[in-house]
N, C-alpha and C positions, 0 to 999 in steps of 0.2 A: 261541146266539151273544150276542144280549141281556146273557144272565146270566154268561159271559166280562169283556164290558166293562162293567159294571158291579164285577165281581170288580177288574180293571185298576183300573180309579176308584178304589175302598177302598184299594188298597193301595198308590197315587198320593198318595191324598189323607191316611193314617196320619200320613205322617211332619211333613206339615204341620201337623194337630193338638196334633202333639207339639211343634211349634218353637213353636206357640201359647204353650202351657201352660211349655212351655222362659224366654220372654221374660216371664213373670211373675214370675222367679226365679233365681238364681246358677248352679241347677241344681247345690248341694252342699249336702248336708242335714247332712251331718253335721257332729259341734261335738268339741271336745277332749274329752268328755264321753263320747262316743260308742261302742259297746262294738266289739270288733272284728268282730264278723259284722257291724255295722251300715255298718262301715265297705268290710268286700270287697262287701255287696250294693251297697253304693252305687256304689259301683266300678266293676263288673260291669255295671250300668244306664247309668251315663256312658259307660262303653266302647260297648256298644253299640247306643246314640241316637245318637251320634257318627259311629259307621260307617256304621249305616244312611243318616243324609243325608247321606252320600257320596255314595251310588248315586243321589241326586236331581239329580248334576249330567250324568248322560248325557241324550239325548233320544231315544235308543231304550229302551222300554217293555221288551224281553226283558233286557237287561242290566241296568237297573234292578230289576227283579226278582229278579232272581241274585243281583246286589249284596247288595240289602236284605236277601232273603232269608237269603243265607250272612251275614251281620253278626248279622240278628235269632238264626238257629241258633248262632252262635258267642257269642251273649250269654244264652241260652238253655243251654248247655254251664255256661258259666261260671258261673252261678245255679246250676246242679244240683251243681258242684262245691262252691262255697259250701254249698249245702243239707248233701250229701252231710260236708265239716269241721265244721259248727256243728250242722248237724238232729237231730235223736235220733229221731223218730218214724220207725219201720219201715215203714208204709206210703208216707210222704216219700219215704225213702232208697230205698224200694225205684222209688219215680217217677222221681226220678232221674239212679236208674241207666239207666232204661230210654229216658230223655229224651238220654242222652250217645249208646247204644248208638242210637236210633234219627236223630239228627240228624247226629251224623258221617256216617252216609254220604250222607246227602242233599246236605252242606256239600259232597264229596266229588264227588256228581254233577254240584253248580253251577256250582264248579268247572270241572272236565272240560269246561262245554257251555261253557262262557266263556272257556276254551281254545282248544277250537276252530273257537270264531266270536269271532277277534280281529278287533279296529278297528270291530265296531259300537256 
């Protein structure tokens, strides 16, 4: 049980860390200069820092979860997509792919369970 709410905490406390390091910075790296893979990873990470502290605005902890979760896998996607148009290495592409296949259905389940337990 312990090791549950301590699990909660971390993943409570993530996003905060991130807004930290967020307020030192414009949070857009890129320059006119910038090649286009540097620019959709960029992208890709904006999107989904953004979405995940969405989910810090409920004050239930399971939806919170969901939330962040499906934002973090949905920004996770979008990186392996990225990967997958710019990457060449075959071991990469082959991660991936298996990062797209394995995280959509989990999005899918988050989903679902946030479905149906609306209004918490």
């Amino acid at each position: 049980m312990k090791h549950r709410h301590w699990l909660l905490v971390g993943f409570l406390l993530t996003p905060l860390s991130v807004l930290a390091v967020e307020s030192t910075h414009d949070g857009n790296h890129t320059t006119p200069h910038s090649t286009d893979f540097e620019q959709a990873y960029q992208q890709d990470m904006d999107n989904m820092h953004r979405d995940m502290m969405k989910s810090m605005s409920t004050q239930n902890p399971d939806v919170a979860f969901a939330q962040g979760m499906i934002a973090h896998h949905q920004g996770a996607i979008a990186m392996a997509k990225t990967q997958l148009k710019f990457g060449k290495d075959p071991e990469l592409r082959k991660l991936a792919e298996d990062i797209i296949k394995a995280q959509q259905p989990e999005i899918e389940q988050m989903q679902k369970w946030l479905e149906q337990h609306p209004g918490q």
